[in-house]
C-alpha positions as CSV (number, residue, x, y, z in Angstrom):
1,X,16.8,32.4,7.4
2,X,19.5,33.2,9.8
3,X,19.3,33.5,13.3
4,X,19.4,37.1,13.5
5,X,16.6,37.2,10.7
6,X,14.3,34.7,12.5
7,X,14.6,36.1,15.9
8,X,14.1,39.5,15.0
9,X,10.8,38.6,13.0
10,X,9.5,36.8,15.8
11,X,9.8,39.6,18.3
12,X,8.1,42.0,15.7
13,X,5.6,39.7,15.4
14,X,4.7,39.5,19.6
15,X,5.0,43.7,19.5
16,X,3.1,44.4,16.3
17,X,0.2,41.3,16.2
18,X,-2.0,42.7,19.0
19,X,-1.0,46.8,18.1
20,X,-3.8,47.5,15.9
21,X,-1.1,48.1,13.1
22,X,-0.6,44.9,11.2
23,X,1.9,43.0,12.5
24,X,1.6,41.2,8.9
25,X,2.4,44.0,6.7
26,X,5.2,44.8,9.2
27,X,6.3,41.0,8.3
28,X,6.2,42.1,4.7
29,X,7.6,45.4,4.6
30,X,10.3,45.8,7.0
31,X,12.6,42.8,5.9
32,X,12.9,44.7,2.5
33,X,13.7,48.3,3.4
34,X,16.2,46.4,6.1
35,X,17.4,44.0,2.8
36,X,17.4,40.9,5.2
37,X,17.2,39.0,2.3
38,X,14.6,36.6,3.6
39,X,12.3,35.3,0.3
40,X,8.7,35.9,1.4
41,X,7.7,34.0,-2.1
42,X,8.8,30.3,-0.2
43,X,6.0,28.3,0.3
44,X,7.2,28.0,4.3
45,X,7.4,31.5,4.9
46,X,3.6,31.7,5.5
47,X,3.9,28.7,7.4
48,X,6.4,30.1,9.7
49,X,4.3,33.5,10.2
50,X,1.7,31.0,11.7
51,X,4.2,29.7,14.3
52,X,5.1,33.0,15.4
53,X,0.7,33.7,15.8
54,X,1.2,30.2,17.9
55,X,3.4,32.0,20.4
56,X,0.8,34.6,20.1
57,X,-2.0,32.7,20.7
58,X,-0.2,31.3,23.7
59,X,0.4,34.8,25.3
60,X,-3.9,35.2,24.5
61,X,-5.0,32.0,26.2
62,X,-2.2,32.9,29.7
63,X,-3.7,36.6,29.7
64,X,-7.7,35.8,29.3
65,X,-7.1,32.6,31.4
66,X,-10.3,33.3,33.3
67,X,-12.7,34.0,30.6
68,X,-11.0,30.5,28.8
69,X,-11.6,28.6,32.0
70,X,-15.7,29.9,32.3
71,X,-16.2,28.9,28.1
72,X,-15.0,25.6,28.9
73,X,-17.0,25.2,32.1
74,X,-19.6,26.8,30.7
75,X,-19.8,24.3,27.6
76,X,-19.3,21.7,30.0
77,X,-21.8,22.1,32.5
78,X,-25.3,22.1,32.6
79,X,-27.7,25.7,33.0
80,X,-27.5,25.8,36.7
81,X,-24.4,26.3,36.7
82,X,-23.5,30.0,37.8
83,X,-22.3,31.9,34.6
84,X,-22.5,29.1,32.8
85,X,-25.2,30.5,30.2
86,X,-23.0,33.5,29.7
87,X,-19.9,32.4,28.7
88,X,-22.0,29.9,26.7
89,X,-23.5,32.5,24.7
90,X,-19.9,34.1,24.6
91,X,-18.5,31.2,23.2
92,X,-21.9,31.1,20.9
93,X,-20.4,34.7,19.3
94,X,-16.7,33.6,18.9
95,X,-17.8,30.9,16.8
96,X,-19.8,32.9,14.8
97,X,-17.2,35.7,14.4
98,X,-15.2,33.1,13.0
99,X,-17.2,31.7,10.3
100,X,-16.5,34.9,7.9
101,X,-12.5,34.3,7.8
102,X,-13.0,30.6,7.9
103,X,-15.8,31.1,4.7
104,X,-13.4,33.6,3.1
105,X,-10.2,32.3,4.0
106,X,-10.9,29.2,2.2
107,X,-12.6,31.0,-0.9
108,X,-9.0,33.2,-1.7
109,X,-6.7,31.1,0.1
110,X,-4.7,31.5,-3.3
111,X,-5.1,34.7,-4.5
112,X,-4.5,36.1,-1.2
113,X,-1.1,34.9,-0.5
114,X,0.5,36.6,-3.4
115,X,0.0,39.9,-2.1
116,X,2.1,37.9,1.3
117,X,5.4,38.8,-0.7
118,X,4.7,42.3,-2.1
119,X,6.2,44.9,0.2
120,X,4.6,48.0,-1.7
121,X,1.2,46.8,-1.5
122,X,1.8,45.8,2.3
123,X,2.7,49.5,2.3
124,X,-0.1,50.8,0.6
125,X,-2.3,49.0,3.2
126,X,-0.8,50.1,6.1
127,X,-1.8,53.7,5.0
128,X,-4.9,52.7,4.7
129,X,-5.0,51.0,7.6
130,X,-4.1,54.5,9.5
131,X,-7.2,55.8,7.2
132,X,-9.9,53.1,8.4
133,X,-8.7,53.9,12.2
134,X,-9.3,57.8,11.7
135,X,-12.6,56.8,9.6
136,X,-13.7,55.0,12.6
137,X,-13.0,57.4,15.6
138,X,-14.4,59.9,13.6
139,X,-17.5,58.1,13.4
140,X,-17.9,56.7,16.4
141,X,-17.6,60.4,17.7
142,X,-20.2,61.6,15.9
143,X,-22.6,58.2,16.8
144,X,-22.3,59.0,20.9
145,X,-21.3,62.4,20.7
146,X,-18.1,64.3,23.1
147,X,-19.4,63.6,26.3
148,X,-18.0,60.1,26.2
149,X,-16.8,58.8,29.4
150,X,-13.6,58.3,30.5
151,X,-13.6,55.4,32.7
152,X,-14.4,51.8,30.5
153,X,-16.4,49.0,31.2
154,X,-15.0,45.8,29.3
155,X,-17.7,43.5,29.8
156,X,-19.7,42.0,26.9
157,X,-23.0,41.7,28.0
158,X,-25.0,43.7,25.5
159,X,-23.0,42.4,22.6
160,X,-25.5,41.1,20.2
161,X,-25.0,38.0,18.0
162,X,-25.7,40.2,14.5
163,X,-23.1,42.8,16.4
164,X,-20.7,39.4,16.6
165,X,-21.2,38.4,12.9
166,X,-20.4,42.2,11.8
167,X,-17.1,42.3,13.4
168,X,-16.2,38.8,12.2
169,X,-16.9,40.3,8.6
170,X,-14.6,43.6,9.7
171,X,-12.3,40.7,10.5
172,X,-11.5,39.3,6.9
173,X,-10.1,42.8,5.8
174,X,-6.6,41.4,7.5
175,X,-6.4,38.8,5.0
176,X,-4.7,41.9,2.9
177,X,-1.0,42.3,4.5
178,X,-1.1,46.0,6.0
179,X,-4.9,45.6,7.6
180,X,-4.7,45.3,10.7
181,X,-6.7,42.5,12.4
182,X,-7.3,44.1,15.7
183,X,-7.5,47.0,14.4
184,X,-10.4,46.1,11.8
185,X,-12.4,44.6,14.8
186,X,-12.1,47.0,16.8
187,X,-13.2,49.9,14.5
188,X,-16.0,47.2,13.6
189,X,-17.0,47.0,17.6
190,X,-16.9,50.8,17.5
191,X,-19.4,50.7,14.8
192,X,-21.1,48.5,16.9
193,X,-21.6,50.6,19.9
194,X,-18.4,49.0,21.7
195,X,-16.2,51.4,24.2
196,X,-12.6,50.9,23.0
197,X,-12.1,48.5,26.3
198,X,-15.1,46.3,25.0
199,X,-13.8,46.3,21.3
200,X,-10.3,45.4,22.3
201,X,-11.5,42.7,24.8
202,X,-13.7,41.0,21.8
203,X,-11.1,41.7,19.5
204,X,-8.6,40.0,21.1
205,X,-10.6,36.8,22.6
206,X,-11.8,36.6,18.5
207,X,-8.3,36.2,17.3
208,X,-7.7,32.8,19.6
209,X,-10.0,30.7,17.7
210,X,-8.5,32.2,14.2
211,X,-5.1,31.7,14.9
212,X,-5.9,27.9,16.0
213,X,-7.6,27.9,12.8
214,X,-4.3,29.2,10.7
215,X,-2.0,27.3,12.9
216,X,-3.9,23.7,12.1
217,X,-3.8,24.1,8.5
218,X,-0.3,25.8,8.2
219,X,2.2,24.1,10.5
220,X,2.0,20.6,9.0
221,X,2.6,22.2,5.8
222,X,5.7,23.8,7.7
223,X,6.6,20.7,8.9
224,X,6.9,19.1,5.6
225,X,9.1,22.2,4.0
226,X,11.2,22.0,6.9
227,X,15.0,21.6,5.3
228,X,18.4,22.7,4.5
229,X,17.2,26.1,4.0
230,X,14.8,26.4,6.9
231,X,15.6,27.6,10.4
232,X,16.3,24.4,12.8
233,X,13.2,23.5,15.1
234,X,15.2,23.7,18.7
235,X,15.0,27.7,16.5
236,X,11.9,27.8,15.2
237,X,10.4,27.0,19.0
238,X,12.4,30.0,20.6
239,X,10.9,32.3,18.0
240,X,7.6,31.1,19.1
241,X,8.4,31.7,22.5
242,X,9.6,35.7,21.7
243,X,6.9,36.2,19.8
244,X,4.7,34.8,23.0
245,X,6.3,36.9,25.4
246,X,6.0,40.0,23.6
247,X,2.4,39.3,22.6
248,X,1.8,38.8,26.2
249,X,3.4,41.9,27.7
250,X,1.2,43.6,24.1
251,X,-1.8,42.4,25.7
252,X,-1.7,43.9,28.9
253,X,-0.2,47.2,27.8
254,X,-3.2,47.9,25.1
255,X,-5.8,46.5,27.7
256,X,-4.6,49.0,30.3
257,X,-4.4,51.5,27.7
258,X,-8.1,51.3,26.4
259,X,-9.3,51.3,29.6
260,X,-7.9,54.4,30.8
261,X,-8.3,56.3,26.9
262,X,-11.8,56.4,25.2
263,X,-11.2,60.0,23.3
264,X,-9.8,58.8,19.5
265,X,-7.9,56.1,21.4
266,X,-7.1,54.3,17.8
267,X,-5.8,57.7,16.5
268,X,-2.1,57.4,17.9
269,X,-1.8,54.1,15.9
270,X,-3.3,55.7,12.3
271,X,-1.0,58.7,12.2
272,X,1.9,55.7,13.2
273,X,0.3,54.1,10.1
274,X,0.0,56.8,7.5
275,X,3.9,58.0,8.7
276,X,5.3,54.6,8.6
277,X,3.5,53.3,5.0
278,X,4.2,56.5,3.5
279,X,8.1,56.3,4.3
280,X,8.6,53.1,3.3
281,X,6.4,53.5,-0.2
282,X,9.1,56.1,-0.9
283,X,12.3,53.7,0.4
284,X,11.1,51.3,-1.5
285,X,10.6,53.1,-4.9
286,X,14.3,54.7,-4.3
Protein backbone atom coordinates (compact mmCIF):
# COMPACT_ATOMS: atom_id res chain seq x y z
CA UNK A 1 0.00 0.00 0.00
CA UNK A 2 1.23 3.37 -0.52
CA UNK A 3 1.80 5.97 1.88
CA UNK A 4 -1.20 7.94 1.13
CA UNK A 5 -3.33 4.62 1.25
CA UNK A 6 -1.85 3.51 4.63
CA UNK A 7 -2.02 6.74 6.38
CA UNK A 8 -5.38 7.55 5.37
CA UNK A 9 -6.71 4.01 6.62
CA UNK A 10 -5.17 4.48 9.79
CA UNK A 11 -6.76 7.77 10.62
CA UNK A 12 -10.26 6.26 9.61
CA UNK A 13 -9.62 3.62 11.68
CA UNK A 14 -8.88 6.01 15.15
CA UNK A 15 -12.24 8.24 14.00
CA UNK A 16 -14.52 5.36 12.98
CA UNK A 17 -13.37 2.34 15.72
CA UNK A 18 -14.94 3.88 18.88
CA UNK A 19 -18.12 5.76 16.67
CA UNK A 20 -20.60 3.12 16.99
CA UNK A 21 -20.43 2.82 13.10
CA UNK A 22 -18.00 0.20 12.16
CA UNK A 23 -14.85 1.34 11.72
CA UNK A 24 -14.35 -2.22 9.96
CA UNK A 25 -16.87 -2.00 7.20
CA UNK A 26 -15.52 1.61 6.73
CA UNK A 27 -12.11 -0.36 6.13
CA UNK A 28 -13.92 -2.40 3.59
CA UNK A 29 -16.04 -0.14 1.80
CA UNK A 30 -14.47 3.13 1.40
CA UNK A 31 -11.15 2.02 -0.29
CA UNK A 32 -13.39 0.59 -3.19
CA UNK A 33 -15.83 3.53 -3.94
CA UNK A 34 -12.37 5.74 -3.54
CA UNK A 35 -10.55 2.82 -6.06
CA UNK A 36 -7.40 2.96 -3.76
CA UNK A 37 -6.60 -0.13 -5.10
CA UNK A 38 -5.49 -1.78 -1.93
CA UNK A 39 -6.30 -5.86 -2.14
CA UNK A 40 -8.34 -6.60 0.96
CA UNK A 41 -8.06 -10.50 -0.14
CA UNK A 42 -3.97 -10.44 1.15
CA UNK A 43 -3.55 -12.49 3.85
CA UNK A 44 -1.72 -9.18 5.74
CA UNK A 45 -4.45 -6.97 5.27
CA UNK A 46 -6.29 -8.37 8.28
CA UNK A 47 -3.18 -8.33 10.07
CA UNK A 48 -2.60 -4.74 9.49
CA UNK A 49 -6.32 -3.73 10.51
CA UNK A 50 -5.11 -5.31 13.92
CA UNK A 51 -2.19 -2.82 14.11
CA UNK A 52 -4.20 0.03 13.56
CA UNK A 53 -6.81 -1.52 16.77
CA UNK A 54 -3.16 -1.55 18.61
CA UNK A 55 -2.94 2.25 18.30
CA UNK A 56 -6.47 1.99 19.34
CA UNK A 57 -6.12 0.11 22.22
CA UNK A 58 -3.36 2.43 23.12
CA UNK A 59 -5.60 5.55 23.02
CA UNK A 60 -8.24 3.04 25.48
CA UNK A 61 -5.65 2.14 28.06
CA UNK A 62 -4.19 6.46 28.20
CA UNK A 63 -7.95 7.56 28.51
CA UNK A 64 -9.38 4.91 31.26
CA UNK A 65 -5.95 5.04 32.95
CA UNK A 66 -7.53 5.13 36.37
CA UNK A 67 -9.93 2.38 36.12
CA UNK A 68 -6.70 0.21 34.47
CA UNK A 69 -4.61 1.24 37.36
CA UNK A 70 -7.60 0.04 40.27
CA UNK A 71 -8.03 -3.69 38.07
CA UNK A 72 -4.50 -4.16 38.51
CA UNK A 73 -4.31 -3.06 42.14
CA UNK A 74 -7.26 -4.58 42.72
CA UNK A 75 -6.01 -8.18 41.34
CA UNK A 76 -2.99 -7.46 43.16
CA UNK A 77 -3.97 -6.74 46.46
CA UNK A 78 -5.67 -8.43 49.09
CA UNK A 79 -9.74 -7.56 50.21
CA UNK A 80 -8.86 -4.82 52.57
CA UNK A 81 -7.69 -3.04 50.18
CA UNK A 82 -10.11 0.07 49.46
CA UNK A 83 -11.88 -0.66 46.05
CA UNK A 84 -10.06 -3.48 45.62
CA UNK A 85 -13.18 -5.97 45.51
CA UNK A 86 -14.78 -3.68 43.04
CA UNK A 87 -12.55 -3.38 40.35
CA UNK A 88 -12.02 -7.09 41.04
CA UNK A 89 -15.44 -7.99 40.23
CA UNK A 90 -15.02 -5.49 37.25
CA UNK A 91 -12.25 -7.18 35.93
CA UNK A 92 -14.38 -10.52 36.87
CA UNK A 93 -17.07 -9.11 33.98
CA UNK A 94 -14.41 -8.11 31.31
CA UNK A 95 -13.23 -11.44 31.27
CA UNK A 96 -16.39 -12.95 30.98
CA UNK A 97 -17.54 -10.55 28.25
CA UNK A 98 -14.70 -11.79 26.45
CA UNK A 99 -15.20 -15.37 26.34
CA UNK A 100 -18.15 -15.14 23.61
CA UNK A 101 -15.71 -13.53 20.83
CA UNK A 102 -12.81 -15.52 22.05
CA UNK A 103 -15.43 -18.99 21.78
CA UNK A 104 -16.72 -17.57 18.45
CA UNK A 105 -13.80 -16.02 17.07
CA UNK A 106 -12.02 -19.25 17.08
CA UNK A 107 -15.13 -21.32 15.83
CA UNK A 108 -15.41 -19.08 12.23
CA UNK A 109 -12.11 -17.69 12.26
CA UNK A 110 -12.28 -18.82 8.42
CA UNK A 111 -15.46 -18.30 7.20
CA UNK A 112 -15.58 -14.97 8.70
CA UNK A 113 -12.72 -13.42 6.99
CA UNK A 114 -14.07 -13.81 3.53
CA UNK A 115 -16.75 -11.43 4.03
CA UNK A 116 -13.26 -8.98 5.21
CA UNK A 117 -12.86 -8.28 1.38
CA UNK A 118 -16.47 -7.89 0.12
CA UNK A 119 -17.40 -4.24 -0.01
CA UNK A 120 -21.24 -4.85 -0.77
CA UNK A 121 -21.85 -6.99 2.02
CA UNK A 122 -19.75 -4.55 4.40
CA UNK A 123 -22.44 -2.20 2.86
CA UNK A 124 -25.34 -4.14 3.51
CA UNK A 125 -24.24 -4.34 7.12
CA UNK A 126 -23.73 -0.97 7.76
CA UNK A 127 -27.47 -0.42 6.99
CA UNK A 128 -28.18 -2.76 9.22
CA UNK A 129 -26.15 -1.59 11.62
CA UNK A 130 -28.17 1.94 11.47
CA UNK A 131 -31.34 -0.57 11.80
CA UNK A 132 -30.08 -2.39 15.17
CA UNK A 133 -29.22 1.20 16.68
CA UNK A 134 -32.90 2.52 15.87
CA UNK A 135 -34.20 -1.14 17.13
CA UNK A 136 -32.50 -0.44 20.20
CA UNK A 137 -33.46 3.18 21.20
CA UNK A 138 -36.70 2.32 20.34
CA UNK A 139 -36.71 -0.25 22.84
CA UNK A 140 -35.08 0.98 25.39
CA UNK A 141 -37.64 3.94 25.23
CA UNK A 142 -40.41 1.89 25.61
CA UNK A 143 -38.51 -0.31 28.70
CA UNK A 144 -38.01 3.16 30.98
CA UNK A 145 -40.47 5.18 29.47
CA UNK A 146 -39.90 9.39 28.26
CA UNK A 147 -39.11 10.65 31.53
CA UNK A 148 -35.51 9.60 31.23
CA UNK A 149 -33.03 11.78 32.79
CA UNK A 150 -30.83 13.93 31.34
CA UNK A 151 -27.81 14.05 33.43
CA UNK A 152 -25.76 10.32 33.32
CA UNK A 153 -24.26 8.41 35.89
CA UNK A 154 -21.35 6.17 34.22
CA UNK A 155 -20.61 4.03 37.04
CA UNK A 156 -21.01 0.23 36.92
CA UNK A 157 -22.10 -0.82 40.03
CA UNK A 158 -25.30 -2.56 39.38
CA UNK A 159 -24.03 -4.29 36.35
CA UNK A 160 -24.67 -7.94 36.77
CA UNK A 161 -22.40 -10.69 35.68
CA UNK A 162 -25.49 -12.46 33.38
CA UNK A 163 -25.86 -8.54 32.21
CA UNK A 164 -21.82 -8.89 31.35
CA UNK A 165 -22.11 -12.25 29.47
CA UNK A 166 -25.26 -10.70 27.38
CA UNK A 167 -23.27 -7.92 25.99
CA UNK A 168 -20.24 -10.01 25.34
CA UNK A 169 -22.65 -12.20 23.15
CA UNK A 170 -24.09 -8.63 21.46
CA UNK A 171 -20.36 -8.31 20.97
CA UNK A 172 -19.66 -11.21 18.34
CA UNK A 173 -22.17 -9.44 15.84
CA UNK A 174 -18.84 -7.25 14.83
CA UNK A 175 -17.28 -10.24 13.56
CA UNK A 176 -19.49 -9.31 10.27
CA UNK A 177 -17.63 -6.13 8.58
CA UNK A 178 -20.43 -3.26 8.83
CA UNK A 179 -21.56 -4.21 12.70
CA UNK A 180 -20.43 -2.04 14.67
CA UNK A 181 -18.66 -3.29 17.91
CA UNK A 182 -19.46 -0.45 20.08
CA UNK A 183 -22.34 -0.07 18.79
CA UNK A 184 -23.65 -3.75 19.30
CA UNK A 185 -22.59 -3.46 23.09
CA UNK A 186 -23.99 -0.64 23.61
CA UNK A 187 -27.50 -1.42 22.30
CA UNK A 188 -26.81 -4.75 24.34
CA UNK A 189 -26.17 -2.56 27.70
CA UNK A 190 -29.33 -0.72 26.73
CA UNK A 191 -31.09 -3.89 26.75
CA UNK A 192 -29.55 -4.35 29.85
CA UNK A 193 -30.83 -1.46 31.67
CA UNK A 194 -27.52 0.62 30.99
CA UNK A 195 -27.82 4.71 30.49
CA UNK A 196 -25.95 5.46 27.29
CA UNK A 197 -22.94 6.79 29.62
CA UNK A 198 -22.80 3.30 31.37
CA UNK A 199 -23.07 1.35 28.05
CA UNK A 200 -20.41 3.36 26.35
CA UNK A 201 -18.14 3.24 29.45
CA UNK A 202 -18.49 -0.84 29.45
CA UNK A 203 -18.42 -0.87 25.94
CA UNK A 204 -15.39 0.70 25.49
CA UNK A 205 -13.28 -0.88 28.67
CA UNK A 206 -14.75 -4.47 26.83
CA UNK A 207 -12.90 -3.70 23.67
CA UNK A 208 -9.25 -3.47 25.49
CA UNK A 209 -9.06 -7.03 26.30
CA UNK A 210 -10.49 -8.04 22.59
CA UNK A 211 -8.19 -6.08 20.84
CA UNK A 212 -5.10 -7.58 22.97
CA UNK A 213 -6.71 -10.67 22.03
CA UNK A 214 -6.69 -9.85 17.98
CA UNK A 215 -3.49 -8.14 18.22
CA UNK A 216 -1.63 -11.45 19.82
CA UNK A 217 -2.73 -13.73 17.23
CA UNK A 218 -2.53 -11.35 14.15
CA UNK A 219 0.62 -9.29 14.36
CA UNK A 220 3.10 -12.16 14.20
CA UNK A 221 1.29 -13.29 11.31
CA UNK A 222 1.88 -9.66 10.03
CA UNK A 223 5.25 -9.91 10.84
CA UNK A 224 5.89 -12.89 8.84
CA UNK A 225 3.97 -11.37 5.51
CA UNK A 226 5.88 -8.38 5.98
CA UNK A 227 7.69 -7.84 2.25
CA UNK A 228 8.23 -6.12 -0.95
CA UNK A 229 4.66 -5.35 -1.21
CA UNK A 230 3.93 -4.34 2.37
CA UNK A 231 4.18 -0.83 3.85
CA UNK A 232 7.81 -0.46 5.70
CA UNK A 233 7.62 -0.79 9.67
CA UNK A 234 9.33 2.82 10.50
CA UNK A 235 5.29 3.18 8.37
CA UNK A 236 3.41 0.73 9.71
CA UNK A 237 4.26 2.35 13.42
CA UNK A 238 3.14 5.92 12.42
CA UNK A 239 -0.21 4.48 11.30
CA UNK A 240 -0.47 2.99 14.63
CA UNK A 241 0.21 6.03 16.17
CA UNK A 242 -2.76 8.08 13.91
CA UNK A 243 -4.89 5.66 14.42
CA UNK A 244 -4.08 6.16 18.41
CA UNK A 245 -4.51 9.65 18.43
CA UNK A 246 -7.58 9.83 16.77
CA UNK A 247 -9.08 6.92 18.80
CA UNK A 248 -8.07 8.96 21.76
CA UNK A 249 -9.48 12.31 20.87
CA UNK A 250 -12.85 9.56 19.74
CA UNK A 251 -12.92 8.53 23.17
CA UNK A 252 -13.40 11.62 24.88
CA UNK A 253 -15.72 13.22 22.41
CA UNK A 254 -18.40 10.15 22.59
CA UNK A 255 -17.84 10.01 26.47
CA UNK A 256 -18.76 13.69 26.79
CA UNK A 257 -21.35 13.19 24.42
CA UNK A 258 -23.26 10.33 26.19
CA UNK A 259 -23.13 11.96 29.19
CA UNK A 260 -24.72 15.04 28.29
CA UNK A 261 -27.48 13.05 25.55
CA UNK A 262 -29.66 10.17 26.90
CA UNK A 263 -32.91 10.91 24.48
CA UNK A 264 -32.13 8.29 21.19
CA UNK A 265 -28.46 9.27 21.64
CA UNK A 266 -27.47 6.24 19.14
CA UNK A 267 -29.96 7.63 16.57
CA UNK A 268 -27.61 10.29 14.92
CA UNK A 269 -25.10 7.44 14.13
CA UNK A 270 -28.10 4.90 12.51
CA UNK A 271 -29.52 7.51 10.04
CA UNK A 272 -25.35 8.18 9.35
CA UNK A 273 -25.52 4.38 8.76
CA UNK A 274 -28.55 3.73 6.68
CA UNK A 275 -27.41 7.15 4.38
CA UNK A 276 -23.92 6.09 4.06
CA UNK A 277 -24.55 1.98 3.34
CA UNK A 278 -27.27 2.92 1.07
CA UNK A 279 -25.04 5.32 -1.15
CA UNK A 280 -22.39 3.25 -1.42
CA UNK A 281 -24.59 -0.16 -2.29
CA UNK A 282 -25.63 2.02 -5.21
CA UNK A 283 -21.80 3.36 -6.13
CA UNK A 284 -20.75 0.19 -5.99
CA UNK A 285 -23.40 -1.56 -8.36
CA UNK A 286 -22.78 1.56 -10.95
Amino acid sequence: MSVFNVLLIALLQGLTELFPVSSLGHAVVLPALLHLHINQHARDFLPFLVVLHVGTLLALLAYFWRVWLGIAWGVLRGRRAGDAENYRRLAGMLVLGTLPAIILGFALEKPLRVLFGEPWVAALFLIVNGGMLLLGERLRRRAVGSAASTTQDEHLDGLRWLDALIIGVWQCLAFIPGLSRSGATMVGGLRRGLNHAQAARFSFLLGAPVITGAAVLEIPKLLHARGAHHAPLGLMLLAGAVAGLTALFSTWFLMRYFRRHEQAALNPFAWYCIGFGALALLLLRA
